[in-house]
N, C-alpha and C positions, 0 to 999 in steps of 0.2 A: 798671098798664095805661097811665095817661099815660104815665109816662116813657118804655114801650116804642116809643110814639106818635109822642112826640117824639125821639128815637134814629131812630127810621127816617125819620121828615121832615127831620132834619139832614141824615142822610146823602145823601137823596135830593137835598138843597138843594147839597149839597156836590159830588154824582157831577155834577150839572145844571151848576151855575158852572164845574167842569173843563171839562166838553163847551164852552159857551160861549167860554169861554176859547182852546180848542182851536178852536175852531171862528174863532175871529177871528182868531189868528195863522196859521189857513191860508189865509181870506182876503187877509191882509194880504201874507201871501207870494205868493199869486197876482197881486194886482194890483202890486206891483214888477216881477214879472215878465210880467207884462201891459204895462208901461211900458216894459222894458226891450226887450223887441220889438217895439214902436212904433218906439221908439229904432232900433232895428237893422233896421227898413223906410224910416225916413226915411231913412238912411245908403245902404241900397240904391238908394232912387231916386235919390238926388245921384249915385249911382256910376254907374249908367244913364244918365244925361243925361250924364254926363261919358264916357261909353265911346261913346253915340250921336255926342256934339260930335266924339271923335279917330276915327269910324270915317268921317264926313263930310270931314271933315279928310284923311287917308288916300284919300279915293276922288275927291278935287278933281280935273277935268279938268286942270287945270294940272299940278297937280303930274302926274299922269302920262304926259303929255306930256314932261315935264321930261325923265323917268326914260326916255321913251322916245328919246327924243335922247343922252341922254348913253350912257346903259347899252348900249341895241340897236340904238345910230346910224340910229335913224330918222328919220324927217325928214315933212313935211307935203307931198304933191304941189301942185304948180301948179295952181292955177284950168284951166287947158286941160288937164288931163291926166288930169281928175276927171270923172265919169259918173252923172247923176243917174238912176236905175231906176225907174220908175212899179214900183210895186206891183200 
């Protein structure tokens, strides 16, 4: 009767350490890759601040000015030639 006792408390002790076991390498999986998209959100936001920097960069009154003289041979009117509109 014992030994049937202890056969099945082994086995139980045994099925229980698997799950355990099981159970901490899925954890452990989970948080690398918990880290690893951290990882891949900080990289988003440096990529963001750097797309905001070239889209500021890009819409510089200068530079469009620039483009617009060169490219569609625009030019800036004269002070006298200009009309300020109340709203």
């Amino acid at each position: 009767m014992m030994t049937k006792l202890n056969l099945i408390l082994f086995f139980v002790l045994i099925v229980t350490a698997l799950g355990v076991i099981t159970s901490q390498h899925k954890a452990r999986k989970l948080y690398i890759e918990l880290q690893q998209q951290e990882d891949n959100a900080k990289q988003y936001e440096i990529e963001w601040g750097q797309l905001q920097l070239e889209q500021s960069t890009w819409a510089m009154h200068s530079r469009i000015e620039r483009i617009a003289e060169k490219r569609l041979n625009m030019q800036v009117p004269d002070a006298k030639r200009i009309q300020v509109v109340a709203p």
